[in-house]
N, C-alpha and C positions, 0 to 999 in steps of 0.2 A: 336676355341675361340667363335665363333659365339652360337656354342649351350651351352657352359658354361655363356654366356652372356642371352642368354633367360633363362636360370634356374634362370638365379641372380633376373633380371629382376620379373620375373616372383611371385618370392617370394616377393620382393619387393612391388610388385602390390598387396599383399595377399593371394599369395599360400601359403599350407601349408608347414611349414617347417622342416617336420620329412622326416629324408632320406636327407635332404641338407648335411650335414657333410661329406660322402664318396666324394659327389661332390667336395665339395671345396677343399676336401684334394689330388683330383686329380689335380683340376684348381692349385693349389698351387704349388707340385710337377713341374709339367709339367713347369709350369710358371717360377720356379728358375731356369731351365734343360735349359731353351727358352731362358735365358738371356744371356744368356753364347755364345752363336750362334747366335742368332737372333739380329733384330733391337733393340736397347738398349730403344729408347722413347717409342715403340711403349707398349713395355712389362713394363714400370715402368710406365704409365700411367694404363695399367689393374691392377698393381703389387696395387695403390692408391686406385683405384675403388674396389680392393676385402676387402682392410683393411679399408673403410669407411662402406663396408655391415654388417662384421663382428662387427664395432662396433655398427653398430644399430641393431644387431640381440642379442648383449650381452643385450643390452637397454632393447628388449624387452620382454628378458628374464625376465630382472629382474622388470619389472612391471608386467609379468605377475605374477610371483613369489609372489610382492607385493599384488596384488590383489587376491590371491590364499589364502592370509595369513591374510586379513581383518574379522574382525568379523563380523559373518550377523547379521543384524538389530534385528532379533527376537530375540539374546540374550544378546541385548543390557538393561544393564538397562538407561533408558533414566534417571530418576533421581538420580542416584549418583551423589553424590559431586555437585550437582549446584541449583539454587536457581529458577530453571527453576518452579516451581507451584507456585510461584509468580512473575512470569514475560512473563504474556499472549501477544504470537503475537499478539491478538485482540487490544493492548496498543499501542497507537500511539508511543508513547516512546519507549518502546521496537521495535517494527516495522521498526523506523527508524534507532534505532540503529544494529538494522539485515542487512539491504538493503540499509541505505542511507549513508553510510560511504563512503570516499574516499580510500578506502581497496581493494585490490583484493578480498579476501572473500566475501566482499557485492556486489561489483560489479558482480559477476559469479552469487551469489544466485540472483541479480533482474533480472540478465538474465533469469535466468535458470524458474522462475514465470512468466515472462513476456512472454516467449514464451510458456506457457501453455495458459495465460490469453488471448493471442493474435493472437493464434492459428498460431503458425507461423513453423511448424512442416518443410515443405516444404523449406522455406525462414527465418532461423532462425539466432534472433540477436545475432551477435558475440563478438559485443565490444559494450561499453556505457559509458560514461561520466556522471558522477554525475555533477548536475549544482549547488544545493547548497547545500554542506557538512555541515554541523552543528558539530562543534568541543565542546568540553567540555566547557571551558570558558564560549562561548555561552550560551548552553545547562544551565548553572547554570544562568547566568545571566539572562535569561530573560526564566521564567517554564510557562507564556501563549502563547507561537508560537507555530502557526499550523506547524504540523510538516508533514507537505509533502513533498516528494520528487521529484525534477527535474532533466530532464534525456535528455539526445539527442542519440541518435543512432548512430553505425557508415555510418550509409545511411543516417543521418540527419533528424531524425522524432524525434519530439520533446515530451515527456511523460510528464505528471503530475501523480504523484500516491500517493494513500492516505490513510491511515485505520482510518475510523470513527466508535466508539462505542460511541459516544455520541448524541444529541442531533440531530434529523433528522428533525427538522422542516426547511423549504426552502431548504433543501441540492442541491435538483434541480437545483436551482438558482446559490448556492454555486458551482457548479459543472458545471455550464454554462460558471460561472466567470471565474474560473481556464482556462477553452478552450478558451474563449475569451483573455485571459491573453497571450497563448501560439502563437494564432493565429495572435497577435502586433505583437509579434515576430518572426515569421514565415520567414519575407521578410525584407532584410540590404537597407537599403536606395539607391535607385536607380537600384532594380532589376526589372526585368521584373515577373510579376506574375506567369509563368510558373516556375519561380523559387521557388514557393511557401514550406516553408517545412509541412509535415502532423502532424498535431497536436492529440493525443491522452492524453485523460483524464479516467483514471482509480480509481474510489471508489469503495472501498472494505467495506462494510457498514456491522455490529454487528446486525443491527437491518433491518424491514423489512421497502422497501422503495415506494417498489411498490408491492401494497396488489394483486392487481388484475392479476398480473402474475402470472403463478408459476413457470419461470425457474429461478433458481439463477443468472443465467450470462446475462444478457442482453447489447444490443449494440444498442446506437442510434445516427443517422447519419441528413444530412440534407437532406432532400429527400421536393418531391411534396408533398401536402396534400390527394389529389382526388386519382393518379394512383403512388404515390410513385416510384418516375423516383429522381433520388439520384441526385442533383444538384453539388456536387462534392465530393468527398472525402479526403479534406483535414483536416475534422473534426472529430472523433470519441468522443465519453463517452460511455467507459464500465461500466459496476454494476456490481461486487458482492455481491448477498448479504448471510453472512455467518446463517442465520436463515432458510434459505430455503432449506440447506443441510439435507435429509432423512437420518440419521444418521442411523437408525432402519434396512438400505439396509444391507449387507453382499459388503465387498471392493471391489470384481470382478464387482460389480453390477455398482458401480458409474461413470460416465464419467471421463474423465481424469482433466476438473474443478471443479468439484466435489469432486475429491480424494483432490486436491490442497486447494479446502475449507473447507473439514473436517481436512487437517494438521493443516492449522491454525488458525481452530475454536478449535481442542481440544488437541492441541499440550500441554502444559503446564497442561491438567486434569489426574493426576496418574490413576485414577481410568480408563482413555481410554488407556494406554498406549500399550497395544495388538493391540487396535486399531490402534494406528498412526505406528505404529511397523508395520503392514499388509501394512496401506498406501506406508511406506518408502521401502516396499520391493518390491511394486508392480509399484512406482511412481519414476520416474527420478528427486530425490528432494533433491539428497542428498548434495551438492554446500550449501543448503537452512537448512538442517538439521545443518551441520556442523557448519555454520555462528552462528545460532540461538545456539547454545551448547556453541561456545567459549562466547557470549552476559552471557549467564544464568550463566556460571562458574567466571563472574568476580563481586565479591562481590562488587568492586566501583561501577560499573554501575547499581547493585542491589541497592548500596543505595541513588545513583544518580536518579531512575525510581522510588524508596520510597520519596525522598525528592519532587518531582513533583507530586506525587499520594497528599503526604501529604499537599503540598501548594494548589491544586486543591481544595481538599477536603472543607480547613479553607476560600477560597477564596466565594466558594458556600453554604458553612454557614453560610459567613458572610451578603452577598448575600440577605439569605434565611429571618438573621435574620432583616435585615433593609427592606425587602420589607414587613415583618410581622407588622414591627416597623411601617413602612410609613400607611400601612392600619389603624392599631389601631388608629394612629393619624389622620388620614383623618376622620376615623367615630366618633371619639368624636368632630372634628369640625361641622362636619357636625351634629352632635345630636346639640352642642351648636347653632349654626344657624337657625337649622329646629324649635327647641324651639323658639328663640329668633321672626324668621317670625310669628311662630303660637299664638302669643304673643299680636304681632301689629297686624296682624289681626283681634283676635278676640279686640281689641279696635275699630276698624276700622267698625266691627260689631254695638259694643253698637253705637259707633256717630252717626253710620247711621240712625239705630232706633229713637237714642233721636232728632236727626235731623227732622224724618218724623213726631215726636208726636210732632212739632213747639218749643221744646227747641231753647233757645237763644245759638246763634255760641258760644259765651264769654262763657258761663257755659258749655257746651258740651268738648270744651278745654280746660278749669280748670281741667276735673274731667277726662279727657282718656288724657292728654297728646299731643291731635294732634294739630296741627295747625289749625290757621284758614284757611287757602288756601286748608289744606290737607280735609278740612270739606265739604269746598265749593263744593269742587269733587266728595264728595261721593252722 
């Protein structure tokens, strides 16, 4: 019994399992033959332990089976049937409808990015809590919220994450805010600061943010200024920034955030789709692929991610046209005024003059308008 229990065992643990089948069909044998004679608990206790192996051995058949019978990526067409070349990960909108759902599908795909983004190879996140899901109602009722995602870990590190393609002025700031925001919240009232949770803020930025770097991914911490001695680390902000991806490389060539910022810089462009095709087959992304396909394949959410492009759009026209409107108006005031000073001054001229050549006060105000007080001054 003992050495039919290290074979089981053994397999168990990831032996191969070609050639187990003679075994078990002796273990089996032997085992009905044993019952019959033998201790009756001792053998329906093994008789239990052989038909729970057996049925996790059919399991794993049939996922391998499964997995034997998927299509590979390279002959995938990524655009049938979905609305996916209009609906760039680079879209906050889309983004968050990938990764910030309260879904098993999002939640696996933010895992599955966040332990690339966070190098967590080693020590990788397993579970995560969306903190705030944005439901459809929402999502119509109000098309200007920043659409970020909040996240806590199952170790309790608290995430902010964000895709910006727009406007990067201050983002800095912007992105300070967010960690500051996480880090209130870090500690429940009345703990001790050793309790502290690690707050991490991730921008995935469309545009470049920091010219003078050249790595895409950067990570800044709170450290000394002089010898850079890291005062703690309960605070992170990553950067990506998807502009800085050398697209020009061949995919073996790219880092593994690299490969993850050419997906979703050019996931949605036909014209790359070899490309992201190479990425998906070389990248552990597929959680991330999958999410993003069922998103592209649902035409409400297409025309959900249209009606917010479209409100954006008339919002920053409108925008565009009253601060055009305010200017115009400001400079014909200001024409009307500048005239109107260069006007009384030059009166202010003539009295001065008629003044010095001993003109009477009385007639010098008759004939420019001024006062006598305002004459007297000149």
């Amino acid at each position: 019994y003992l050495s039919y229990l290290f074979v089981i065992f053994h397999n168990l643990c990831g032996g191969s399992p070609e050639g187990i089948n003679i075994i078990l069909s002796n273990f089996f044998l032997e085992l009905v033959i044993r019952l019959c004679y033998s201790n009756l608990n001792l053998n329906i206790k093994l008789l239990v332990l052989f038909l729970k192996f057996v049925t996790r051995s059919e399991r794993c058949t049939v996922r391998r089976n499964s997995t034997k019978q998927q299509t590979p990526p390279e002959k995938i067409d990524l655009f049938k049937n979905t609305f996916r070349a209009s609906m760039p990960l680079t879209d906050d909108y889309v983004f968050h409808a990938v990764f910030g759902r309260d879904t098993e599908e999002s939640r696996a795909a933010l895992i599955e990015i966040l332990n690339i983004i966070l190098e967590r190879k080693q020590d990788p996140i397993r579970a995560i809590v969306i903190k705030n899901p944005i439901e459809i109602p929402d999502r119509e009722a109000d098309k200007e919220s920043v659409m970020d995602i909040r996240a806590e870990t199952e170790s309790g590190e608290l995430l902010d994450i964000e895709m910006q393609a727009g406007d990067l002025q201050f983002y800095q700031n912007r992105a300070l805010f967010y960690g500051g925001r996480l880090v209130n919240s870090a500690l429940q009232v009345g703990e001790n600061y050793d309790r502290m949770k690690k707050s991490i803020v991730i921008s995935i930025t469309k545009g470049r943010l920091f010219p003078s770097l050249e790595d895409c991914h950067n990570i800044f911490e709170v450290r000394d200024r002089k010898r850079g001695l890291l005062l703690c680390d309960r605070l992170e902000l990553h950067f990506l920034e998807l502009c800085k991806i050398d697209d020009q490389k061949p995919v073996h060539a790219l880092t593994e955030i690299e490969r993850l910022g050419a997906y979703l810089k050019f996931a949605n462009i036909e014209n790359r789709q070899d490309y992201v095709k190479q990425i998906l087959t070389m990248e552990d992304i597929d959680m991330t692929e999958n999410a993003y396909r069922k998103v592209t394949e649902d035409e409400l959410e297409y025309e959900r991610r249209e009606s917010r492009f479209r409100y954006q759009l008339q919002r920053n026209t409108e925008l565009y046209v009253a601060r055009n409107e305010g200017l115009s108006e400001g400079e014909a005031i200001g024409l009307k005024k500048g005239r109107s000073e260069g006007a009384a001054q030059k009166q202010r001229e003539i009295a001065k003059n008629l003044k010095h050549a001993g003109i009477p006060i009385a007639v010098i105000a008759e004939n420019t308008g001024l006062t006598a007080e305002e004459i007297e001054k000149l």
